[in-house]
PDB file with one MODEL, atoms N, CA, C and O in Angstrom:
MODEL        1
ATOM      1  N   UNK A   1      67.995 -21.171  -3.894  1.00  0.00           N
ATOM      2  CA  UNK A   1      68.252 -22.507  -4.406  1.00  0.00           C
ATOM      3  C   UNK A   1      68.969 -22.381  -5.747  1.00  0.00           C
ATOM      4  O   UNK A   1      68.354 -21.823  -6.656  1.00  0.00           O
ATOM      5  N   UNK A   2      70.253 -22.856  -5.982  1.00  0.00           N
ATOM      6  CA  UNK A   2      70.810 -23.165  -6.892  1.00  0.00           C
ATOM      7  C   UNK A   2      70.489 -24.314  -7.652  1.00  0.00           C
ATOM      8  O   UNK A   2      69.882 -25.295  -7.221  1.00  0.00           O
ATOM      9  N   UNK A   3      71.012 -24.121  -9.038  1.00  0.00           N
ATOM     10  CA  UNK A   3      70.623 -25.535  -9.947  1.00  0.00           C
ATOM     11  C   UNK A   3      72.634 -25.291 -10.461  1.00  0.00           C
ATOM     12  O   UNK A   3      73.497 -24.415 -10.448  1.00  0.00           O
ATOM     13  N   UNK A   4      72.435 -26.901 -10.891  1.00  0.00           N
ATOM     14  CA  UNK A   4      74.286 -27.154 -11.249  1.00  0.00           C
ATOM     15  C   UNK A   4      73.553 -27.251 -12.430  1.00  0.00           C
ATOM     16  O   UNK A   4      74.364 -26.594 -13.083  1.00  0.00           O
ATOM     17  N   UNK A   5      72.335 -27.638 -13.584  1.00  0.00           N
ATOM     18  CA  UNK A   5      72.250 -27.742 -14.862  1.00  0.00           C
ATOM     19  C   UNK A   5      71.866 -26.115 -15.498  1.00  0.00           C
ATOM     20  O   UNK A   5      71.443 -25.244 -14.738  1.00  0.00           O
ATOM     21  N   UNK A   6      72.088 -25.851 -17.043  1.00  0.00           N
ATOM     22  CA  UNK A   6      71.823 -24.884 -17.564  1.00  0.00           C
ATOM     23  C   UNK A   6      70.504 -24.966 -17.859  1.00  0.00           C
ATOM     24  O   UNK A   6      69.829 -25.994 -17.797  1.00  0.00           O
ATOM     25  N   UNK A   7      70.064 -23.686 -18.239  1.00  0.00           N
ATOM     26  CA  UNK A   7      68.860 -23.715 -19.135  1.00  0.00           C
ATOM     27  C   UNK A   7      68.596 -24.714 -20.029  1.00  0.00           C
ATOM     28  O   UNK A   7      69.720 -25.216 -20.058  1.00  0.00           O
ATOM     29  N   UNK A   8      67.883 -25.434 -20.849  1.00  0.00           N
ATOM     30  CA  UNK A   8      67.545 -26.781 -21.947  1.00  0.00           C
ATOM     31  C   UNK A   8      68.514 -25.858 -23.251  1.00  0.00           C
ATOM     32  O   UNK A   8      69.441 -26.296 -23.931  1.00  0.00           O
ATOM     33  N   UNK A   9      67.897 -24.475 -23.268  1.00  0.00           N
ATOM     34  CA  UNK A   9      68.103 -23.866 -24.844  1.00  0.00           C
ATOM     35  C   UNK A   9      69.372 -23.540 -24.319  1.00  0.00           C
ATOM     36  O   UNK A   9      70.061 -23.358 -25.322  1.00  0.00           O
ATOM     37  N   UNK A  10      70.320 -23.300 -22.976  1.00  0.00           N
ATOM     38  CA  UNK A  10      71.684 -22.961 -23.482  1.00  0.00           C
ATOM     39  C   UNK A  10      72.668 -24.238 -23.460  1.00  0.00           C
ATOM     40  O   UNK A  10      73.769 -24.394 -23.989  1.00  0.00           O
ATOM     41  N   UNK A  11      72.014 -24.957 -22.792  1.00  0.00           N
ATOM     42  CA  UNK A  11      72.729 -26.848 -22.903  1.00  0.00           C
ATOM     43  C   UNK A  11      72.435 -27.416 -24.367  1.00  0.00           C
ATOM     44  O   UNK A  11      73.348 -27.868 -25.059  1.00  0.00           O
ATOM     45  N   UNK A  12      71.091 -27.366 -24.804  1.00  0.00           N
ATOM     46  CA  UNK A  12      70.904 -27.631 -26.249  1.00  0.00           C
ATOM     47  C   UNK A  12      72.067 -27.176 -26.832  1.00  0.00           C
ATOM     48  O   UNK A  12      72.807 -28.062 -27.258  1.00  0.00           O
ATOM     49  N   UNK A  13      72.533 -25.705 -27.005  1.00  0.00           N
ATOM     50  CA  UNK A  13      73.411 -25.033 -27.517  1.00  0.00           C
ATOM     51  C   UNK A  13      74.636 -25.211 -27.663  1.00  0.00           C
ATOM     52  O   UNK A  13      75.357 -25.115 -28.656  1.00  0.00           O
ATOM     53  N   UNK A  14      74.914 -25.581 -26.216  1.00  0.00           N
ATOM     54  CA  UNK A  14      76.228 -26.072 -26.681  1.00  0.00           C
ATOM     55  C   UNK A  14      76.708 -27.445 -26.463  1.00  0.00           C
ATOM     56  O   UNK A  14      77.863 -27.621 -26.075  1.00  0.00           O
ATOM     57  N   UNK A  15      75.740 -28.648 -26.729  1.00  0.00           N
ATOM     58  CA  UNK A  15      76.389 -29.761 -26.801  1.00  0.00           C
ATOM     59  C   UNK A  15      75.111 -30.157 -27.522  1.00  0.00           C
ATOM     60  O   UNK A  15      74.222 -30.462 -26.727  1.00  0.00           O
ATOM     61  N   UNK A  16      74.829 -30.225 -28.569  1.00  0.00           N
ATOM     62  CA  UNK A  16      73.556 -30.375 -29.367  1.00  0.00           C
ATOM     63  C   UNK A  16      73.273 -32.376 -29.272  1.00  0.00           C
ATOM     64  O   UNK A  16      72.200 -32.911 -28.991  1.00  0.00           O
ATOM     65  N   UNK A  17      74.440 -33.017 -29.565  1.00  0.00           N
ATOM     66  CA  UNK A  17      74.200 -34.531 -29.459  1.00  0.00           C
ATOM     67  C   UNK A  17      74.456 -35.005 -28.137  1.00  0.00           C
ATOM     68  O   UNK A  17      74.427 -36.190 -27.808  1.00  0.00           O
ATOM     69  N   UNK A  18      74.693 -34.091 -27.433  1.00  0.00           N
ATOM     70  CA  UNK A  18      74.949 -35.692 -25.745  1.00  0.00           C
ATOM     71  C   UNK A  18      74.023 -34.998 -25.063  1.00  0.00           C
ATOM     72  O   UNK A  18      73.695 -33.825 -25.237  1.00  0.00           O
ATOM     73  N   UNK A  19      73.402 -36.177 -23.866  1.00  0.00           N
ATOM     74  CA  UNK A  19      72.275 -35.815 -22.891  1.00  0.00           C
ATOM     75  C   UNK A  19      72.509 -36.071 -22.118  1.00  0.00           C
ATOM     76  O   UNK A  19      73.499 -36.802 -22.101  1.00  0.00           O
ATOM     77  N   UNK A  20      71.919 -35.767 -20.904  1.00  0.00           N
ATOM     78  CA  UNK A  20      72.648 -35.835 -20.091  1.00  0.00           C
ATOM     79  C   UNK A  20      71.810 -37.376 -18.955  1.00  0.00           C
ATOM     80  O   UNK A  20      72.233 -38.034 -18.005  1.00  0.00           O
ATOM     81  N   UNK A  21      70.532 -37.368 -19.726  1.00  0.00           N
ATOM     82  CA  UNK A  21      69.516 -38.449 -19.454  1.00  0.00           C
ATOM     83  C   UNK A  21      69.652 -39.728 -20.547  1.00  0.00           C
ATOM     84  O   UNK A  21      69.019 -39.490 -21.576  1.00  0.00           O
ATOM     85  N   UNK A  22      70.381 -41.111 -20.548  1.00  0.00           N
ATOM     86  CA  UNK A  22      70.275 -41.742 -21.278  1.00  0.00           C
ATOM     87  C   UNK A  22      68.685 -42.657 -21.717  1.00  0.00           C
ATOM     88  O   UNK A  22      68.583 -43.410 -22.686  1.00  0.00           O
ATOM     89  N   UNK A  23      67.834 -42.412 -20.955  1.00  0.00           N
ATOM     90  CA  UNK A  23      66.593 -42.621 -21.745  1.00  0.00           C
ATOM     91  C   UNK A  23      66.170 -41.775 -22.749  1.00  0.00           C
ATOM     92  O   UNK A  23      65.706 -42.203 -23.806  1.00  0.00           O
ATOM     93  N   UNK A  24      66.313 -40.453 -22.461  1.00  0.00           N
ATOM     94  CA  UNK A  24      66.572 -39.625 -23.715  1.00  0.00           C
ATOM     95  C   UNK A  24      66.723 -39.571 -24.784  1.00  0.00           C
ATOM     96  O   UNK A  24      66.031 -39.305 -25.766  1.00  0.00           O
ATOM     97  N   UNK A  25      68.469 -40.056 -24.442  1.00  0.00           N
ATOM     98  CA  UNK A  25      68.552 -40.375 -25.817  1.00  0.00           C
ATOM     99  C   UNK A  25      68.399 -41.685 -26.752  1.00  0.00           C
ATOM    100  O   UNK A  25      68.648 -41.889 -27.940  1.00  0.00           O
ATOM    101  N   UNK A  26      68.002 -42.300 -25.948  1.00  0.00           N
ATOM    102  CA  UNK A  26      67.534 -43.698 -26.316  1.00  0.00           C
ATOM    103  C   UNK A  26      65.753 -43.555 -26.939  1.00  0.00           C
ATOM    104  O   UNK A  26      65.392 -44.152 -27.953  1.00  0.00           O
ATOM    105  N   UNK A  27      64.994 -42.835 -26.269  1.00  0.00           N
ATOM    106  CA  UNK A  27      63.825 -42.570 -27.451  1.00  0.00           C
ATOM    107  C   UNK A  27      64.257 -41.099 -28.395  1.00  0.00           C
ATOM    108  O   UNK A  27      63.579 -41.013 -29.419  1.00  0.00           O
ATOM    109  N   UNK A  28      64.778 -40.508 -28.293  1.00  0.00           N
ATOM    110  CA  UNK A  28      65.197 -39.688 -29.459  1.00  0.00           C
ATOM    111  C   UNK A  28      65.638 -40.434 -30.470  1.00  0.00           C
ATOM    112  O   UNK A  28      65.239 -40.097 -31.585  1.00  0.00           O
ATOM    113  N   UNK A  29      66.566 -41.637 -30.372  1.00  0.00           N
ATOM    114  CA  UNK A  29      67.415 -42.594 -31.612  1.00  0.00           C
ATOM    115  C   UNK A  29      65.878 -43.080 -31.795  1.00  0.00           C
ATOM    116  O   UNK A  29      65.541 -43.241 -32.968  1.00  0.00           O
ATOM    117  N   UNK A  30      65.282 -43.236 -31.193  1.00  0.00           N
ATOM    118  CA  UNK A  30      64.291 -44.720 -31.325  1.00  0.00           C
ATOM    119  C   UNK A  30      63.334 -44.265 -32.100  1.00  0.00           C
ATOM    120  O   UNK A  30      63.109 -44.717 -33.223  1.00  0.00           O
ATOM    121  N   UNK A  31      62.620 -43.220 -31.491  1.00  0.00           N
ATOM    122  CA  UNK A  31      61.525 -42.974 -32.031  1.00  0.00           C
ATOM    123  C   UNK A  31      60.707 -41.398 -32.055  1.00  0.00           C
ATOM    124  O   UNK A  31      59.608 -40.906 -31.801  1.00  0.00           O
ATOM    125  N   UNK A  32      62.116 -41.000 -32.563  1.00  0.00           N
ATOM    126  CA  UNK A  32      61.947 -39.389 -33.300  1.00  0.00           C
ATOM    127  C   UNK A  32      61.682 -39.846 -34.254  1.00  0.00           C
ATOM    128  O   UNK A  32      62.391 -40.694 -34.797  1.00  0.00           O
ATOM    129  N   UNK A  33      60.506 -39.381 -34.761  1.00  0.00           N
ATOM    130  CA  UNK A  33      59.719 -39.137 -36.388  1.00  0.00           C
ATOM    131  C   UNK A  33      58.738 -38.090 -36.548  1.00  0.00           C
ATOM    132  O   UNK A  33      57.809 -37.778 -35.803  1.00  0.00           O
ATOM    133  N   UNK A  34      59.059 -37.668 -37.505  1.00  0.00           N
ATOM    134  CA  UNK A  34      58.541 -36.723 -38.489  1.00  0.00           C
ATOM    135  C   UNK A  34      56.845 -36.956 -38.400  1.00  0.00           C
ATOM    136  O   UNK A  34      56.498 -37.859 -39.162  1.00  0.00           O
ATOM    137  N   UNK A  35      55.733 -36.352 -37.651  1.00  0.00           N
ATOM    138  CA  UNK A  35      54.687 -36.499 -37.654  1.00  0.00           C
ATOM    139  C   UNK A  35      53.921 -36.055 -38.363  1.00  0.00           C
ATOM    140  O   UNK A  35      52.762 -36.113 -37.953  1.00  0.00           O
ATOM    141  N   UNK A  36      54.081 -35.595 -39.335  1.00  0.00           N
ATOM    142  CA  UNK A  36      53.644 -35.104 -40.767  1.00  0.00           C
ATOM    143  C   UNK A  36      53.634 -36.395 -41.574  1.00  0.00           C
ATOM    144  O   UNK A  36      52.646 -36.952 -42.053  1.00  0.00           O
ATOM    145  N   UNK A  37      55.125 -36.836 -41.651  1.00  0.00           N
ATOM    146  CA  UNK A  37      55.341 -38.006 -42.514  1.00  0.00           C
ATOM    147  C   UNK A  37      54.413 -39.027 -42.301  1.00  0.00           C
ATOM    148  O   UNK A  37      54.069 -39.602 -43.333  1.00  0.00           O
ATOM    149  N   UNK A  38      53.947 -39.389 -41.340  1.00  0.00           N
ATOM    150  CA  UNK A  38      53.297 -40.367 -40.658  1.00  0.00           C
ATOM    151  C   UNK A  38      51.678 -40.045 -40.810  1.00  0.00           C
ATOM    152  O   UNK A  38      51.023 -41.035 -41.138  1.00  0.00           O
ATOM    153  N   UNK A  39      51.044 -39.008 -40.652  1.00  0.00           N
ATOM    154  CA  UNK A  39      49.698 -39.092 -40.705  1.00  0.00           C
ATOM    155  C   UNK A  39      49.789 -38.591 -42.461  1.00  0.00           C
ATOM    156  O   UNK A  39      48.604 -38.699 -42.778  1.00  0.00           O
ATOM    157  N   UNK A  40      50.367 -38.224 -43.444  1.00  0.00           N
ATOM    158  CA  UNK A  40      50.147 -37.967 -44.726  1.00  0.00           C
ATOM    159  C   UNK A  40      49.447 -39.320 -45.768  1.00  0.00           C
ATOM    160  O   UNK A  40      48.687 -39.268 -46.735  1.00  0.00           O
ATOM    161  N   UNK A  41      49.969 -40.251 -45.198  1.00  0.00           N
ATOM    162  CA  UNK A  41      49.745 -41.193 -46.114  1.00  0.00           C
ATOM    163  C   UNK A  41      47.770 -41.719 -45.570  1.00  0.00           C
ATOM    164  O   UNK A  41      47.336 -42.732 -46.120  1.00  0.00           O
ATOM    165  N   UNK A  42      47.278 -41.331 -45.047  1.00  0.00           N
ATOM    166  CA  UNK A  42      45.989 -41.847 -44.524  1.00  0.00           C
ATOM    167  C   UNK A  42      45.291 -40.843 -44.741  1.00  0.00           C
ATOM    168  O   UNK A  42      44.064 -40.912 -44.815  1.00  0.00           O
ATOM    169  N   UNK A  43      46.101 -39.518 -44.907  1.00  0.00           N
ATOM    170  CA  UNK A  43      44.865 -38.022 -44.922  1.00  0.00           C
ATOM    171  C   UNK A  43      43.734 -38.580 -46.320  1.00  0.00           C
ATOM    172  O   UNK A  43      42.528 -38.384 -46.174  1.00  0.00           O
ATOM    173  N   UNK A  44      44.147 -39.123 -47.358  1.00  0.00           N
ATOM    174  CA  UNK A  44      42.702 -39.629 -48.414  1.00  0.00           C
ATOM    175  C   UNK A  44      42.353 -39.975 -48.092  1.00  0.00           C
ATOM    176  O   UNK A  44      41.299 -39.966 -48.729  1.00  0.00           O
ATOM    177  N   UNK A  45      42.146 -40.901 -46.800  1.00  0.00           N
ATOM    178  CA  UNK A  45      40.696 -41.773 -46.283  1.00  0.00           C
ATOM    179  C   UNK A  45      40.386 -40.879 -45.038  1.00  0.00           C
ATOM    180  O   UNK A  45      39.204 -40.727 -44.727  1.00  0.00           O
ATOM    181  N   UNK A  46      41.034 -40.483 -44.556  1.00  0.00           N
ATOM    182  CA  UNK A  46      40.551 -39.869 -43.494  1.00  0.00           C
ATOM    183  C   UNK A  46      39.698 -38.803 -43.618  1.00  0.00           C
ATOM    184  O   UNK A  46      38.771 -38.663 -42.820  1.00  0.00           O
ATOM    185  N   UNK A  47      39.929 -37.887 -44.688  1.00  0.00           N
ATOM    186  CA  UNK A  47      39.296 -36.422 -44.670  1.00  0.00           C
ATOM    187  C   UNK A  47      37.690 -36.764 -45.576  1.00  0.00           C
ATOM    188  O   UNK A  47      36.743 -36.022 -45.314  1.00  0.00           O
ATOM    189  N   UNK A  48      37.525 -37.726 -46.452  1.00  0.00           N
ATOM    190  CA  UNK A  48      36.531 -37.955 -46.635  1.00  0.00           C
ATOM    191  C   UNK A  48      35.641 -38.545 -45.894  1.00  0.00           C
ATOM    192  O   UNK A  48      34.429 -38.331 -45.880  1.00  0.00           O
ATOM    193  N   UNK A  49      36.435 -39.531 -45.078  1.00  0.00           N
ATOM    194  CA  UNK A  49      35.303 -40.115 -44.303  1.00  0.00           C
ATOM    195  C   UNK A  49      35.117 -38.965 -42.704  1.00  0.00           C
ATOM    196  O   UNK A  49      34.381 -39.360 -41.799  1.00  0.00           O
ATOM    197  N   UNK A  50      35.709 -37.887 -42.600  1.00  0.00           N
ATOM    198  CA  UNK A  50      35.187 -37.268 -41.758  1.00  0.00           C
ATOM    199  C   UNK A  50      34.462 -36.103 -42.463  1.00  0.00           C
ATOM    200  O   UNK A  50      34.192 -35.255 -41.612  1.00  0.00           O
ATOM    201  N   UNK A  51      34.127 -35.809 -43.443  1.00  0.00           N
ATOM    202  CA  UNK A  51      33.329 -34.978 -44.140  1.00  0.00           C
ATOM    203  C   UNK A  51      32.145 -35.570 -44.159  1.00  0.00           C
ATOM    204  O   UNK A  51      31.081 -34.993 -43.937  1.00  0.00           O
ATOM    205  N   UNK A  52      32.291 -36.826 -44.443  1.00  0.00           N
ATOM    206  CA  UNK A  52      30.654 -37.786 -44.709  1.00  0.00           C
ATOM    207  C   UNK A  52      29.944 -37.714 -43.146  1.00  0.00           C
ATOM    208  O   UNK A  52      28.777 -37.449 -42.857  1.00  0.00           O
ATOM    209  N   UNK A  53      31.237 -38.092 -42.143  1.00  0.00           N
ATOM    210  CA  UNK A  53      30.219 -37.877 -40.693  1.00  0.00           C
ATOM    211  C   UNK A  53      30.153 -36.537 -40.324  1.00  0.00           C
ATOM    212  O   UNK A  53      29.081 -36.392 -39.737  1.00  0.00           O
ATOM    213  N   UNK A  54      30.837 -35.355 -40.381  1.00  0.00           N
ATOM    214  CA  UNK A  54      30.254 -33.577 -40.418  1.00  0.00           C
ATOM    215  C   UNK A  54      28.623 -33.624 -41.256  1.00  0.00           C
ATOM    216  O   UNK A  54      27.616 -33.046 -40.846  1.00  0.00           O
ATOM    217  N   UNK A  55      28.722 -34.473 -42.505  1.00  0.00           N
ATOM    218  CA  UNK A  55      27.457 -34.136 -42.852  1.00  0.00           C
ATOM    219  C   UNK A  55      26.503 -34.612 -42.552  1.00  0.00           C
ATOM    220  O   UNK A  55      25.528 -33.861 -42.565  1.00  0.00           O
ATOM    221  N   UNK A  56      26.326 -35.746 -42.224  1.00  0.00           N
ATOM    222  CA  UNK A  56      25.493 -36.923 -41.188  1.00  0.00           C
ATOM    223  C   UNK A  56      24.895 -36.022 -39.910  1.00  0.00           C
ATOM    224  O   UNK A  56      23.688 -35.884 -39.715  1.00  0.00           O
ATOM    225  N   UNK A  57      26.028 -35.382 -39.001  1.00  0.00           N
ATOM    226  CA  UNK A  57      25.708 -34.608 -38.175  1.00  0.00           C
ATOM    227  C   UNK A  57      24.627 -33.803 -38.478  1.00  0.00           C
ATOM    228  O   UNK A  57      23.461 -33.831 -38.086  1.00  0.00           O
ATOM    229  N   UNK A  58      25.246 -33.043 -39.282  1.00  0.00           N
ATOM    230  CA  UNK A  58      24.454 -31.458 -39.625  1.00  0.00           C
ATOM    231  C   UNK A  58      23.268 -31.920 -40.252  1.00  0.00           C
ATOM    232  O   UNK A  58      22.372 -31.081 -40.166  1.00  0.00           O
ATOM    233  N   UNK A  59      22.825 -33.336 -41.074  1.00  0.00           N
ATOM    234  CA  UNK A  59      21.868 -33.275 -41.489  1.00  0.00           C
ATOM    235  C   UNK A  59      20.916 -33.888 -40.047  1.00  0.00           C
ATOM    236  O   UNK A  59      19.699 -33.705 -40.033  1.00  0.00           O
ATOM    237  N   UNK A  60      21.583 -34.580 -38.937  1.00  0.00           N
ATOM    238  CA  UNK A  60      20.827 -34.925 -38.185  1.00  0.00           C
ATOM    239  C   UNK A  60      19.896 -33.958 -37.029  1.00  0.00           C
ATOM    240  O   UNK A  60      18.839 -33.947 -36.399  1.00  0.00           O
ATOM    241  N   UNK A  61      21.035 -33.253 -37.260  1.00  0.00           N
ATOM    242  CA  UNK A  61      20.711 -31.839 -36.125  1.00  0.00           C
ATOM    243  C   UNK A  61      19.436 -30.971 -36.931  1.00  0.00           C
ATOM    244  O   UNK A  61      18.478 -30.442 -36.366  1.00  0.00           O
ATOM    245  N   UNK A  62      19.704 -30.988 -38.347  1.00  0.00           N
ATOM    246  CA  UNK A  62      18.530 -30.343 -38.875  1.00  0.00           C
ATOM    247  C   UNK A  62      17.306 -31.298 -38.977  1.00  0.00           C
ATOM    248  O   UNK A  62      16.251 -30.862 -39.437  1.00  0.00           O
ATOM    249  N   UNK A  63      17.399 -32.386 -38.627  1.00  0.00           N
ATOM    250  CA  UNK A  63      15.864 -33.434 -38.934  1.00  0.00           C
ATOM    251  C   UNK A  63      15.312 -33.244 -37.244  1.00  0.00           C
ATOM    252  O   UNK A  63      14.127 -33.417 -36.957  1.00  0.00           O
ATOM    253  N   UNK A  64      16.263 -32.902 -36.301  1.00  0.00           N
ATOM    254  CA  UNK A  64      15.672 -32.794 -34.795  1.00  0.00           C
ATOM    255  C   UNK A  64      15.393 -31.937 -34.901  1.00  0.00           C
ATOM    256  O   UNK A  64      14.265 -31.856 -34.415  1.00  0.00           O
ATOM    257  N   UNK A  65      15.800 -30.752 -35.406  1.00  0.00           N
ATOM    258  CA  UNK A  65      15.257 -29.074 -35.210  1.00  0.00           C
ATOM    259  C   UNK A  65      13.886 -28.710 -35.398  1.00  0.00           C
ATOM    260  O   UNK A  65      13.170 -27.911 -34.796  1.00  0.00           O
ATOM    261  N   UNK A  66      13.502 -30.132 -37.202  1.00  0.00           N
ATOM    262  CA  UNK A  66      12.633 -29.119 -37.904  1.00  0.00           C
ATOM    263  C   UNK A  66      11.571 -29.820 -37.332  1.00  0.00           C
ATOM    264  O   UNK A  66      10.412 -29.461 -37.537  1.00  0.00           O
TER     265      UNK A  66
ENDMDL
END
């Protein structure tokens, strides 16, 4: 069985902006983002309030143990 398309990484390669799937490139324009950028701004509420329930846990697990 033959394929008429290349590999992704040697088509990537050599035509880096056209696709050959226009939904593609229609969520690539749309809604490529940086997922770092996006969860950074919430990591101060987030990491404390999952430290407070890690410790909730661990203190609960130790009140069933003892």
């Amino acid at each position: 069985m033959t394929h008429k398309y290349p590999p992704p990484d040697q088509a990537l390669a050599e035509h880096p902006k056209d696709y050959s799937d226009p939904e593609l490139k229609e969520y690539t324009d749309e809604f490529a983002q940086d997922i770092l950028d996006e969860v950074t701004p919430i990591m101060p509420l987030v990491l404390p309030l999952m430290a407070v329930l890690q410790m909730f846990m661990l203190a609960f697990i130790a009140v069933v143990m003892a």
